[in-house]
Structure formats: C-alpha cells, structure tokens
Wavefront OBJ file of the C-alpha trace (Angstrom):
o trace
v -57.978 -28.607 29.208
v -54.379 -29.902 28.712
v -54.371 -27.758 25.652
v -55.351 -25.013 26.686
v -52.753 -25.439 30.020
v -49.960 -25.878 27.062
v -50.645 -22.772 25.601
v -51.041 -20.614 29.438
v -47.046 -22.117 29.866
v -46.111 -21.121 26.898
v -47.418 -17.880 27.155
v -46.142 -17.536 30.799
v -42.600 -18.828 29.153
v -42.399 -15.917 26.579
v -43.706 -12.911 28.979
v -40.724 -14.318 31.344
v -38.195 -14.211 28.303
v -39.492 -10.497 27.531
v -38.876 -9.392 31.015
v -35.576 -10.850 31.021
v -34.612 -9.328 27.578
v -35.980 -6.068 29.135
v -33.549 -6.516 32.501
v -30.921 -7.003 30.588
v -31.532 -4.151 27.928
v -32.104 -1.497 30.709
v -28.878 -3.037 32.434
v -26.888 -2.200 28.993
v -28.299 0.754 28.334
v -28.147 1.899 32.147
v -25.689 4.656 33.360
v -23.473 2.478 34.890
v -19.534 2.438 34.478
v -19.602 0.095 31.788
v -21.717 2.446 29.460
v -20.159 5.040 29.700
v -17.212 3.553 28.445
v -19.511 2.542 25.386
v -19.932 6.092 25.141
v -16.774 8.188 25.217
v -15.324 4.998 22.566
v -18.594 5.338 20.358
v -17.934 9.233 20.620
v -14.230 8.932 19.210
v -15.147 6.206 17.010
v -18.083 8.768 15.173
v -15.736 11.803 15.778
v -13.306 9.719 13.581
v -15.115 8.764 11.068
v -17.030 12.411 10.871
v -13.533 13.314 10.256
v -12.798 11.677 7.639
v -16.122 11.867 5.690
v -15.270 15.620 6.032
v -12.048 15.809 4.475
v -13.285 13.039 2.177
v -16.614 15.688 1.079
v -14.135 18.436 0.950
v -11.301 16.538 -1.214
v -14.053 16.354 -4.038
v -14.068 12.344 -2.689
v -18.555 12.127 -2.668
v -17.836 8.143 -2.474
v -15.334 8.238 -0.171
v -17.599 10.439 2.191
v -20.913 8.266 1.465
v -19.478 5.544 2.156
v -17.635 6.563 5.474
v -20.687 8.439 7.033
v -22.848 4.760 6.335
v -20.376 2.897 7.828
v -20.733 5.220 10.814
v -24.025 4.816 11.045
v -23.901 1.133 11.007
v -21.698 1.078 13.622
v -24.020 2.914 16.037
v -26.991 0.766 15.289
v -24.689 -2.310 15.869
v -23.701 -0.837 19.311
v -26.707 0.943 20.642
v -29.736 -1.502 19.120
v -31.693 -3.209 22.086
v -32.351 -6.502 19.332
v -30.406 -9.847 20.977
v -30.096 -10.775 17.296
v -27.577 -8.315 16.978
v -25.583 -9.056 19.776
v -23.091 -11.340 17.696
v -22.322 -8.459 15.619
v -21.276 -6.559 18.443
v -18.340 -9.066 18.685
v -17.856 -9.178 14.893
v -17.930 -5.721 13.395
v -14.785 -4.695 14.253
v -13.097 -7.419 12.540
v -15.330 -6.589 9.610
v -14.611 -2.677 9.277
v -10.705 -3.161 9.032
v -10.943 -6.164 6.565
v -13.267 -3.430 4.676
v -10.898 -0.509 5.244
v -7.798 -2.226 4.658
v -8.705 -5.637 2.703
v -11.670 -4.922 0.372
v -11.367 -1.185 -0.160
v -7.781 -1.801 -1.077
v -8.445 -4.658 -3.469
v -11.292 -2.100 -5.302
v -9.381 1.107 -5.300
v -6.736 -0.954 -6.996
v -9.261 -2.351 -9.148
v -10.841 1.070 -10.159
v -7.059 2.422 -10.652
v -6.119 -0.586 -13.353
v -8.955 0.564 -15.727
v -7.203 4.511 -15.361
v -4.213 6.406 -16.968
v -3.435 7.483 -13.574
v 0.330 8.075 -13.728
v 2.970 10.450 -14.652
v 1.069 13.359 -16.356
v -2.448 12.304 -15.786
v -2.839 12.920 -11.958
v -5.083 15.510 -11.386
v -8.658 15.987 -12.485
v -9.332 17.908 -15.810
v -10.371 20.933 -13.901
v -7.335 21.058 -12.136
v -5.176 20.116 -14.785
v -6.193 23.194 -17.061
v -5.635 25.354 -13.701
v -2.307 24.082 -14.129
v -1.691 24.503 -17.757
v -3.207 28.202 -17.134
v -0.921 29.623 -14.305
v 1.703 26.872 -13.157
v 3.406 25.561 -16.759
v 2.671 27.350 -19.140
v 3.389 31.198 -17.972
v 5.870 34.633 -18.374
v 6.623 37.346 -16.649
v 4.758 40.595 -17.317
v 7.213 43.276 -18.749
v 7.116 46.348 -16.444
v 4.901 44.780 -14.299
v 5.198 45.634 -10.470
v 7.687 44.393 -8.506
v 6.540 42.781 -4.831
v 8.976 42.052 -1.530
v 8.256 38.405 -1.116
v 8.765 35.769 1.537
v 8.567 32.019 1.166
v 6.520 30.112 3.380
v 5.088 26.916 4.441
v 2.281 25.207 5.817
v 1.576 21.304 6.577
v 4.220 20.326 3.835
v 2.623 22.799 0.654
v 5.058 25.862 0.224
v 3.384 29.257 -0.954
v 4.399 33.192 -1.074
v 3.870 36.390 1.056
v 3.448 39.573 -0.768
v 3.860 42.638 0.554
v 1.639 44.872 -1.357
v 1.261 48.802 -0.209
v 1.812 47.363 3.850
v -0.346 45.015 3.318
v 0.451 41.086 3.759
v -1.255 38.492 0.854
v -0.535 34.871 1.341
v -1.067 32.113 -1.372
v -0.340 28.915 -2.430
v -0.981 27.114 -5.906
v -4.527 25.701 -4.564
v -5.382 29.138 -2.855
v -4.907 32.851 -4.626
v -3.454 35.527 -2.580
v -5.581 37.300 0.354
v -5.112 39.413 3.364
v -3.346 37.924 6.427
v -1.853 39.059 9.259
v 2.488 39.110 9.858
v 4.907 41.017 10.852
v 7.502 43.026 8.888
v 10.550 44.504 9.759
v 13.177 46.428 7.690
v 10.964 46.012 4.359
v 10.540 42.503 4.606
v 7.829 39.767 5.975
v 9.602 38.122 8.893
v 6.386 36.246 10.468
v 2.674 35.290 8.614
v -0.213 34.020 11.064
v -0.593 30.029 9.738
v 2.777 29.874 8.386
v 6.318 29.225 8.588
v 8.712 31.423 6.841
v 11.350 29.295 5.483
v 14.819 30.462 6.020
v 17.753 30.665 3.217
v 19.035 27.283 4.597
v 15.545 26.224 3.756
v 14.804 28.115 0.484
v 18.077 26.618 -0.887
v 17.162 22.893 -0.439
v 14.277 23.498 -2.325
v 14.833 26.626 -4.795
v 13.780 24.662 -8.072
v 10.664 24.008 -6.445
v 10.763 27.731 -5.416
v 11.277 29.031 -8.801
v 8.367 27.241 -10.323
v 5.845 28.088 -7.869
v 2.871 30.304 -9.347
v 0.319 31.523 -6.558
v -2.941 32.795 -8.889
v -3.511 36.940 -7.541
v -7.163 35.648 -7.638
v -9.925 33.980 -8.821
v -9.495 34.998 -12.058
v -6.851 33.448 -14.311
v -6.759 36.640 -16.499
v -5.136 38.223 -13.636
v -2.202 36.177 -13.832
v 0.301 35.140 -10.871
v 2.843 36.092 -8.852
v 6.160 33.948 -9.514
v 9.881 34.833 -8.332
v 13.199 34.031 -9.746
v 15.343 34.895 -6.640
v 13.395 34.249 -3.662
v 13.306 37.621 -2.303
v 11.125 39.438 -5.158
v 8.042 39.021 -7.027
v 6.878 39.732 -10.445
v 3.441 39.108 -11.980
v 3.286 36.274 -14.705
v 0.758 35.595 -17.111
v -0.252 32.500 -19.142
v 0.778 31.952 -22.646
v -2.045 29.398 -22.906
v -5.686 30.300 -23.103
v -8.868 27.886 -22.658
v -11.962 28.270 -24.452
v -14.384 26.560 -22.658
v -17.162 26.541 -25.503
v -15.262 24.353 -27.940
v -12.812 23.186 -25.019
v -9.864 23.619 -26.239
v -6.391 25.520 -25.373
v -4.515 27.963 -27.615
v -0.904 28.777 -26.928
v -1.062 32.804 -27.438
v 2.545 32.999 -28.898
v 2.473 30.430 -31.591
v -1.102 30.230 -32.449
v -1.343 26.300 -32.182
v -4.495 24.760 -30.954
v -4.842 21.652 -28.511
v -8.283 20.076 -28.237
v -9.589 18.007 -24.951
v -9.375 13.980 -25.778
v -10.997 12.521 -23.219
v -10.438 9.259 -24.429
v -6.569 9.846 -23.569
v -7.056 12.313 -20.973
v -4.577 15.327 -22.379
v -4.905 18.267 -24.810
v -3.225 17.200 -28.522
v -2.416 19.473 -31.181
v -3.371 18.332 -34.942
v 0.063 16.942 -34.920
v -0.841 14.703 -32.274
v 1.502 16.695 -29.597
v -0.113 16.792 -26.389
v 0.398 19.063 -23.707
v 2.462 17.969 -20.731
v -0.380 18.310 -18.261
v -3.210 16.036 -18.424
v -6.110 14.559 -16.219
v -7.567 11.074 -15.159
v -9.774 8.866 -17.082
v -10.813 5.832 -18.119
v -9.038 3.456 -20.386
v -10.876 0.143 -20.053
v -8.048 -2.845 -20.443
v -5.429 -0.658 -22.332
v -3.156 -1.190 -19.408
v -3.623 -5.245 -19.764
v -3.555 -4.959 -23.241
v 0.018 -3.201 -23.047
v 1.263 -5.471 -19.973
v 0.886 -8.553 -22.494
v 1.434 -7.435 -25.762
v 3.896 -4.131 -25.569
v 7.342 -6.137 -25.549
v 8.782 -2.998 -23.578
v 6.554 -4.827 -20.274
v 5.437 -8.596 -21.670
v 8.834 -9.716 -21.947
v 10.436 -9.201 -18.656
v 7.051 -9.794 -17.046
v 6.943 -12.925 -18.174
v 10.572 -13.772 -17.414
v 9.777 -12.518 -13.621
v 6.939 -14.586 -13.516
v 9.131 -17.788 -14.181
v 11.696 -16.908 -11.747
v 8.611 -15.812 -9.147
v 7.084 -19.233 -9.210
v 10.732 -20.868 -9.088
v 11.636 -18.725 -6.279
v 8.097 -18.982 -4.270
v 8.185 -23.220 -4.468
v 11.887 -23.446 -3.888
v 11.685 -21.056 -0.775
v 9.074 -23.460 0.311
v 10.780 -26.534 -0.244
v 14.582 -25.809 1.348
v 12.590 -23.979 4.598
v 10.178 -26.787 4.954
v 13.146 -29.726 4.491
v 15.362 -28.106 6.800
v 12.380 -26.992 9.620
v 11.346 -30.442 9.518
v 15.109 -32.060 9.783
v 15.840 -30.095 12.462
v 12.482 -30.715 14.121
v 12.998 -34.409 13.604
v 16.201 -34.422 15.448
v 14.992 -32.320 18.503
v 11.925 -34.391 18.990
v 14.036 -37.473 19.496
v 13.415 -37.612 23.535
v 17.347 -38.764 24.420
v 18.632 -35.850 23.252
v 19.903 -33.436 26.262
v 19.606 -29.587 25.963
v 16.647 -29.608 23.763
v 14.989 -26.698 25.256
v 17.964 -24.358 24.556
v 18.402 -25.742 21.071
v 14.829 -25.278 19.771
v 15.401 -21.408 21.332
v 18.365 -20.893 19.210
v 17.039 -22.725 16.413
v 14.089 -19.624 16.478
v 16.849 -16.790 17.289
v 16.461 -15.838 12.968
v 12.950 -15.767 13.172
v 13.353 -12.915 15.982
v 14.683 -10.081 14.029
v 12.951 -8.155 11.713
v 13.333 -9.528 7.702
v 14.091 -6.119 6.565
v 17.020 -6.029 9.256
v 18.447 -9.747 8.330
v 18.199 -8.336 4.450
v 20.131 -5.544 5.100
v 23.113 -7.543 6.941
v 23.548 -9.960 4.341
v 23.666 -7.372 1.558
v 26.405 -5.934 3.671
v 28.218 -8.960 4.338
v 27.538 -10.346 0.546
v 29.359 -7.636 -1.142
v 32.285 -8.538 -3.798
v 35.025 -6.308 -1.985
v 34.182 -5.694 1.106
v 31.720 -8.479 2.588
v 32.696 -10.875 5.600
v 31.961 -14.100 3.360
v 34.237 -13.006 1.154
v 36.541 -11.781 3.517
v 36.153 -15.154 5.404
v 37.011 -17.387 2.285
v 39.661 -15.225 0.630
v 37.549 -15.221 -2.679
v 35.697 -12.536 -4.747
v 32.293 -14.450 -5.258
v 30.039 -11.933 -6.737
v 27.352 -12.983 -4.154
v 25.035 -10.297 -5.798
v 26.309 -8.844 -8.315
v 26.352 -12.057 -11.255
v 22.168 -13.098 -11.993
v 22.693 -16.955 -11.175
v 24.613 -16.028 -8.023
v 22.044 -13.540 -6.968
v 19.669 -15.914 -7.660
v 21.457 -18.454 -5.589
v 22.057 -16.162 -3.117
v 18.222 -14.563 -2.587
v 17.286 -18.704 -1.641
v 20.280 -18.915 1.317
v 18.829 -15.621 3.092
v 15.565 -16.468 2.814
v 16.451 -20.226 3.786
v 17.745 -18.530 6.735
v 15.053 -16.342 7.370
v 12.428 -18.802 6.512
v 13.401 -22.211 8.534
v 12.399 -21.051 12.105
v 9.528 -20.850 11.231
v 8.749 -24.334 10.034
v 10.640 -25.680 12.529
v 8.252 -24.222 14.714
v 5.312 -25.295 13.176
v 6.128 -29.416 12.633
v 7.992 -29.241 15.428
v 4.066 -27.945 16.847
v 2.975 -30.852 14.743
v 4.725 -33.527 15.574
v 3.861 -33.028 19.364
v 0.468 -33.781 18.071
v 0.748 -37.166 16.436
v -0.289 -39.506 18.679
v 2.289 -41.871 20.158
v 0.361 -45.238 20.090
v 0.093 -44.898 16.145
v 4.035 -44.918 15.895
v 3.811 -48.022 18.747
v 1.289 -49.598 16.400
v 3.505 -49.623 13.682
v 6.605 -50.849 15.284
v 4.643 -53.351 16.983
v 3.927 -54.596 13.137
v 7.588 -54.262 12.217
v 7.815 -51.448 10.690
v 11.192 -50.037 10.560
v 11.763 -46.516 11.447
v 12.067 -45.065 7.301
v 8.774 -47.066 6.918
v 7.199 -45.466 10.100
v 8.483 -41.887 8.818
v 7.036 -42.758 5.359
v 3.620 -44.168 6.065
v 2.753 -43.066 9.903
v 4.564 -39.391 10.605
v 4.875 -37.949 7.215
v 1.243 -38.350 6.043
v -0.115 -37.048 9.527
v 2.696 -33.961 9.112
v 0.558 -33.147 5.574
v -2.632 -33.144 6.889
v -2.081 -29.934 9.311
v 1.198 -28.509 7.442
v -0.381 -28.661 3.781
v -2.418 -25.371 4.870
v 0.862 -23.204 5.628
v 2.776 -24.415 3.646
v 0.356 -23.236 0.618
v 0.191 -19.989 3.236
v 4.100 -20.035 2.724
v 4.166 -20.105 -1.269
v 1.620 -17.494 -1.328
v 3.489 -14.899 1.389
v 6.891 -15.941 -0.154
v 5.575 -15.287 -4.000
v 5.017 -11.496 -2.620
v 8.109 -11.615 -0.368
v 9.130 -7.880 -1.147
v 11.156 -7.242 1.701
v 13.619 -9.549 0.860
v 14.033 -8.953 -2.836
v 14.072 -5.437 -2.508
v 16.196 -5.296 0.820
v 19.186 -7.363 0.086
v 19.549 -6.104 -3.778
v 16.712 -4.257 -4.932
v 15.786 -7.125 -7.490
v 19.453 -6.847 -9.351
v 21.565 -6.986 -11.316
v 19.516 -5.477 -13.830
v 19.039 -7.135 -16.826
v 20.937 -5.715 -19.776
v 18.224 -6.355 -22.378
v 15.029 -4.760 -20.688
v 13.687 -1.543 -21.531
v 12.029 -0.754 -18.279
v 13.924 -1.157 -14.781
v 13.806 -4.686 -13.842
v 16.539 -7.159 -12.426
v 16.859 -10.730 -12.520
v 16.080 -11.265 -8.966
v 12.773 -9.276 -9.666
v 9.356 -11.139 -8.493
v 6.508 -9.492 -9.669
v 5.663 -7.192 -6.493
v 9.154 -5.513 -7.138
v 8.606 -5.373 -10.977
v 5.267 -3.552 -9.976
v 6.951 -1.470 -7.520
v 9.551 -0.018 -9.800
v 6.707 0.394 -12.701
v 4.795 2.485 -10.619
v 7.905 4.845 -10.087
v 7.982 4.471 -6.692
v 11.819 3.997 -7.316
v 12.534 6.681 -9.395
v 13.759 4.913 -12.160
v 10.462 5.007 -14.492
v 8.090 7.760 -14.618
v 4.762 6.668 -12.320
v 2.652 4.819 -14.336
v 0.014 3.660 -11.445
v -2.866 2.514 -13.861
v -0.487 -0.091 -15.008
v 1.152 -0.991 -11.674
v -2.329 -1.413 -10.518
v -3.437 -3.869 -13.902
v -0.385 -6.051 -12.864
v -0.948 -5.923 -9.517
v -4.780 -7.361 -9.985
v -3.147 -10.289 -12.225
v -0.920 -10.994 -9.215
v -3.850 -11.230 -6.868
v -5.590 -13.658 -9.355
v -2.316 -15.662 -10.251
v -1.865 -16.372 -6.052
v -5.848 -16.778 -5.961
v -5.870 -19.300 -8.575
v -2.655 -21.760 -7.230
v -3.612 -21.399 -3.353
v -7.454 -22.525 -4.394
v -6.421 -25.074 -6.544
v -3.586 -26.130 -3.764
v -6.529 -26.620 -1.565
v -8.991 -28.246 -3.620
v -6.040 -30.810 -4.809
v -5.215 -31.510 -0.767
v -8.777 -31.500 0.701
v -7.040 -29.135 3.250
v -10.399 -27.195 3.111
v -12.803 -29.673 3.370
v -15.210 -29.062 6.085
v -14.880 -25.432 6.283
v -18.146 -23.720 5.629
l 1 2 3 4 5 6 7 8 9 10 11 12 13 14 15 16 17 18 19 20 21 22 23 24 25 26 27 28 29 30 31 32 33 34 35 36 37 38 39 40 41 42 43 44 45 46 47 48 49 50 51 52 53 54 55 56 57 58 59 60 61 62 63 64 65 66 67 68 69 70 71 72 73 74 75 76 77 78 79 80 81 82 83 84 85 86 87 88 89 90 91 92 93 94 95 96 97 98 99 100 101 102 103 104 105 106 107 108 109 110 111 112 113 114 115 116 117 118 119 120 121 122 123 124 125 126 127 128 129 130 131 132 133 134 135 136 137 138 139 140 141 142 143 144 145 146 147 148 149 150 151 152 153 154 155 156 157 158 159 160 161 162 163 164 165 166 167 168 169 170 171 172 173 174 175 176 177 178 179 180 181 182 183 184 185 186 187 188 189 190 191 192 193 194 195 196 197 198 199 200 201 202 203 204 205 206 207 208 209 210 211 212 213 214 215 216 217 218 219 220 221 222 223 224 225 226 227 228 229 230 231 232 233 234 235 236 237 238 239 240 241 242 243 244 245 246 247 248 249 250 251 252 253 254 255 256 257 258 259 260 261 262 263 264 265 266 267 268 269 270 271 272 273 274 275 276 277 278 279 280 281 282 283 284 285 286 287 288 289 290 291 292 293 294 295 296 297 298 299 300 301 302 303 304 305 306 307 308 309 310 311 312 313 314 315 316 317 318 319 320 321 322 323 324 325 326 327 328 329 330 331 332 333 334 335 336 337 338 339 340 341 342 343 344 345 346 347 348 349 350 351 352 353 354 355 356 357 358 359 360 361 362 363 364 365 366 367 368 369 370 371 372 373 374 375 376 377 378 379 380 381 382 383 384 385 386 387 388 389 390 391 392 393 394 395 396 397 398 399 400 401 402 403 404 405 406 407 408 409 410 411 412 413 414 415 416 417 418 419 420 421 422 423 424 425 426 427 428 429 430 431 432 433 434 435 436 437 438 439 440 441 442 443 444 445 446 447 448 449 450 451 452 453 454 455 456 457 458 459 460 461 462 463 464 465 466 467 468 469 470 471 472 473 474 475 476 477 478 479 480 481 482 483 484 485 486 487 488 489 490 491 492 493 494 495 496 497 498 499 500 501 502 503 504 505 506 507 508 509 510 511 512 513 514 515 516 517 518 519 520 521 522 523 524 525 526 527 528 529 530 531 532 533 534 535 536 537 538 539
C-alpha cells in the first residue's frame, strides 16, 4: 500500500509539473506585450538574415547562403520552441552567432584564403576572368564602326555608359550589357537615366583613366563586341583581339596568332613560352604560400627579423606598463597619502583617448624638424626616423598608452589582498621588502598573470600603434618587399596584402602569415597558462 501511495505522488507530482510547464508556455506564447516584442525583433532578425542569404545566393556565394538561411532557422527554433531544455539557449545564442559571424567565420575564411592565389591578378572566378580577357583588356576599336552620343553614369559606386542609339537610351555597365532604359535628352545629349547618376565633367575628370578603360558588352554575346570611349562624350564599338575556344580551353590572340592554354594549377592562361596573360582566376595552391613565406628570401628574411623584434616588443611593452602600473599603484594605495582620488583619475586620463589619436600626436610631436620634443630640448633626435630610435621610441608611446591600464588593474588587485595577511607578516617581523616579496607580490600574480598574458597577446598584434605613429619605419634598406624595422607581423601582413599600396595584393599569402600569427599567439598564451596554473579550474 505504501508503494503503491509512492507511485500516486509521484504521478500527482509530474501531472502538476506538466500543467505548470503548460501555464507558463501559453503565458510565452500568449499575445501579450511581451510577445509581440519577440515578434517584430524575430521578424527583423529573419528579414536580415533572408537578406543576406539572398545577396549571398545571388553573388554565386551557395555556402555563404546555406549557411545563413540554417542559422536562421536555428534561431527561430531557439526562440519559438515550447521545450524548457532550451530555455538556456535563449540566453546564449546571441553570444554564439557573433562569435560565429565575426570569430569563427573569420578565422575559416582566412583559413580557406591561405591555401588560394587570391591576389593581384587572380581575383575573379575563371568565368569572369575570360569575360574580362574577352571585352575589358584585351580589345580595339572597330574601324568605321558607328559612332554613339554617350553619357557617363553611376550607380551604388560601379560607373557604366548611356548610349543614345536612334532616340533610344541603352545603359550598361561591365557586369550588365546595354538595354533599354528610360532618360531624358536634351540638345543631343543624355542629361538624366532612371537608376542612375550622370556624372558631371568635374566628376568624369577625377576618374577619366577609369573612364577610358571601361568596356560595357552591347550584349550577351561577346562576338558583338563593346562600346568603349576615348573622350567621354562619344562612343565607338570595340572588339576583342583575344578569342576563347571553349573545347580545348584555350585563348588565341587574333593579331599575333599565339596560343594561351588554361593552367588550373596556377590559375592564368600561359603561352608555350610560359607568358601568362594578365588576367587570371582563383584556385587552389595547397601550402605554396607557406612554402614561399619560409623559404623565398624575398619574405623569410624580413619575416623572421619582424618576428624577433615582435616578441621583443610584445614582452617589453608588458614589462615597462606592468612595472610602472604597479609603482604607481603601490604609492597610491599607501592610505596617508592626501588627494588620492584625484591622482588615480589623472593617472587614467591616457587611457581615455583613443590609441589611434595618442599615435597620431606623438608622430607629430616626434618629428626631427618640427616636433615639440625637439623643439623643447633644442636637439634634432631623429625620434623616428633612425631604426634603434624608432624602436626606442614605439616602447615610450606605448608605455604611455599602456600604464593606465595596469595601474588600474593591481591597483583593482591590491584592494583585494586581504589586510590581516600583511598584519600576519609584520606581526612575524617581516620587514616591508620581505612583505612585498613573499605576501603582496605572489597574491598580485595569481589574478594579474591572466592579463598580463592577455597584454602580450593584444600588444603582439598592437597595429594601431605601429602603423599610427610611423607606419612600421624607417624601412629597411635591404628588404625586397615593404617592411620597416618597427614592423610586427600584423603590419608586415598588412602591407603584403597591398592594403598600402606599396606591393601588389597578394591576399593568399597575407592570409598564410596571418594563420601562423594566430598559432604563434595560440601556442605562447597556452603554454603561459599551463606554466602559471592561471587556468586551472576552468572547465
């Protein structure tokens, strides 16, 4: 009998839990203000990301898309499932979508682009890179071919022409060939096209080379040729001096007769001379680029002198912040002195202004013949101009940028040591070096050693300063790519990829260097760790 009454209260307990769970789901799901709030932020949350999975589907990005609609849908089950299991999710999936959109994706697409050639030459896809060779490099103008009032215009950034053709407006670009459209035309000329923006001379000037080598395709078929100008006003029909055979894939130049075949191990159309064509197309290259950051002398020997100076420069800035942050924290702690308040506020007055601003003032007042230091001391220091001095100099702004905040944070730490330790040991006779030694110091380490490996990692990619105050120089006389002796290896990467203008884009490569840089960091802050137990515990 008391069996059998154990399993009625248990039953009881469970229907009771049920109905509860049911209460509370028809409370959620209710029309009440609260869900409809869910809604109308579910609704621009899908209308978002239906967005993006469109232009992603239309971009020729299928992964992109796919993986953007599931997310979506995951989302929505997350928010609108009735199951109390998933309630913690509820609080958690936001979190988890931007370290997926901006933390993993990132660290994948990277990873995808370091096994490319993606750079200078080899940016489009192969179809769109013979489209190119066809009608945008590779053409001449048509003798006695028609000549066409044009207009240039522009829409969302991509510049295109308006052809007036027997009264009748065409619009193009180099993505789209020419078709009907709508304008206005006065005196002979197109003055307005529906969709875009006629560009004035003032306009057309500022970008007339671009102008000039514009080819918008008269249709689909590249037999047909393109329109072109020369002057801005007129158009003349071009045709390609390049033809593509698509059964043996290969392109012959008309004129001379040579023949470039498709490599798609390299990604480009090469002659038998081993000439390729200036136009190729993205594929995959395995470790080439790792192979050629290591062993091509043009990249492994500056890259490995930037390394040296990276890892100097990361543990130094770490070591003159932290010393002065924690001499400065030392002294304000010290309960007899007055004004303390006010002090610790000016002592974080650095840490308030942005690092790219601070950079940018002491380049200005660092420099040989006009800078206020120099000014100030009646000298010509070259500040940033000589490599050691640069050196020298990169450590005193970051110094100054750097110690509020480790001021802050022992200063944070030392409010947490508890007293009666320090009364312990004076009580013993400890004298106050041996009560700094033994007492503060070691219970500084045990909450400090985790930022301060956070500080070597954040200071070995500190790009804003390197590239603010000098841009990594002065460059160093005996490297065949652009790199200075201030470089780390962000900035190194940065100037690689061309983003500079100093090198032709080489991304794939950028990339390749950019994944050993994630794995260098990776390897010291887990060893760091392991070394100071500062993880231990942490599931």
């Amino acid at each position: 009998m008391s069996q059998m009454t154990k399993q009625t209260d248990a039953t009881r307990r469970r229907a009771k839990e049920r109905e509860e769970r049911r209460k509370r789901d028809s409370v959620a799901t209710s029309w009440g203000p609260g869900f409809i709030i869910k809604i109308v932020l579910m609704a621009l949350v899908n209308a978002l990301g239906i967005y993006i999975a469109a232009a992603a589907f239309t971009g020729g990005s299928m992964v992109l898309g796919v993986a953007m609609v599931l997310l979506v849908a995951a989302i929505d089950w997350v928010y609108f499932s009735k199951r109390t299991g998933v309630i913690p999710m509820k609080y958690l999936a936001p979190g988890l979508v931007f370290l997926i959109v901006f933390q993993a994706f990132t660290i994948v697409y990277t990873g995808y682009i370091a096994f490319t050639n993606y750079g200078h030459g080899h940016i489009l896809t192969k179809e769109a890179a013979i489209e190119s060779i066809l009608l945008q490099n590779n053409t001449k103008r048509v003798e006695g071919s028609a000549e066409y009032p044009l207009a240039i215009v522009e829409q969302g950034g991509t510049l295109g022409f308006a052809v007036l053709d027997d009264s009748q407006i065409l619009v193009g670009s180099a993505e789209e060939p020419l078709e009907r459209t709508n304008g206005k035309v006065e005196n002979g000329r197109i003055t307005e096209v529906d969709g875009w923006n006629v560009l004035t001379v003032a306009e057309l000037g500022n970008r007339q080379a671009e102008v000039t080598q514009l080819r918008v395709p008269m249709s689909d078929n590249p037999d047909e040729g393109a329109i072109g100008t020369q002057n801005g006003m007129t158009g003349f029909q071009f045709t390609s001096t390049m033809k593509y055979d698509a059964q043996t894939d290969t392109m012959v130049n008309t004129e001379t007769g040579v023949t470039y075949n498709a490599d798609d191990t390299v990604g480009s159309f090469i002659a038998e001379d081993g000439t390729p064509l200036g136009v190729g197309w993205r594929v995959g290259v395995g470790f080439d680029n790792f192979v050629k950051g290591f062993s091509d002398s043009r990249y492994a020997q500056p890259f490995f002198k930037v390394l040296i100076w990276n890892v100097i420069f990361a543990f130094m800035s770490v070591l003159t912040t932290f010393l002065l942050g924690m001499f400065l924290a030392i002294v304000m702690n010290d309960d007899r002195m007055r004004g303390r308040k006010i002090y610790r506020t000016i002592m974080l007055l650095p840490y308030a202004f942005p690092s790219f601003m601070t950079a940018f003032l002491f380049a200005g007042m660092m420099n040989e013949k006009y800078g206020f230091f120099n000014q100030l001391l009646g000298a010509a220091i070259p500040w940033l101009t000589d490599p050691t001095m640069a050196k020298v100099s990169v450590l005193l702004v970051n110094l100054w940028m750097g110690f509020p905040y480790m001021f802050l944070i022992v200063t944070g730490a030392l409010q947490s040591i508890p007293g009666d330790l320090i009364e312990a040991a004076e009580i013993d006779g400890a004298s106050s070096l041996e009560v700094w030694r033994f007492v503060t110091l070691p219970q500084l380490m045990i909450s400090l050693t985790p930022l301060l490996i956070s500080s070597f990692a954040f200071n070995f990619n500190n790009f804003n300063l390197i590239y603010m105050l000098n841009g990594g120089g002065p460059a160093m006389a005996d490297a065949s790519v652009p790199v200075g002796h201030t470089d780390i290896l962000i900035s190194m990467v940065y100037k690689i990829a061309g983003l500079t203008g100093e090198a032709l884009p080489n991304y794939g490569l950028a990339a390749a260097m950019s994944l050993v840089i994630f794995l260098i960091v990776g390897a010291v802050s887990m060893y760091s760790f392991k070394k100071s137990n500062a993880m231990e515990g942490v599931a």
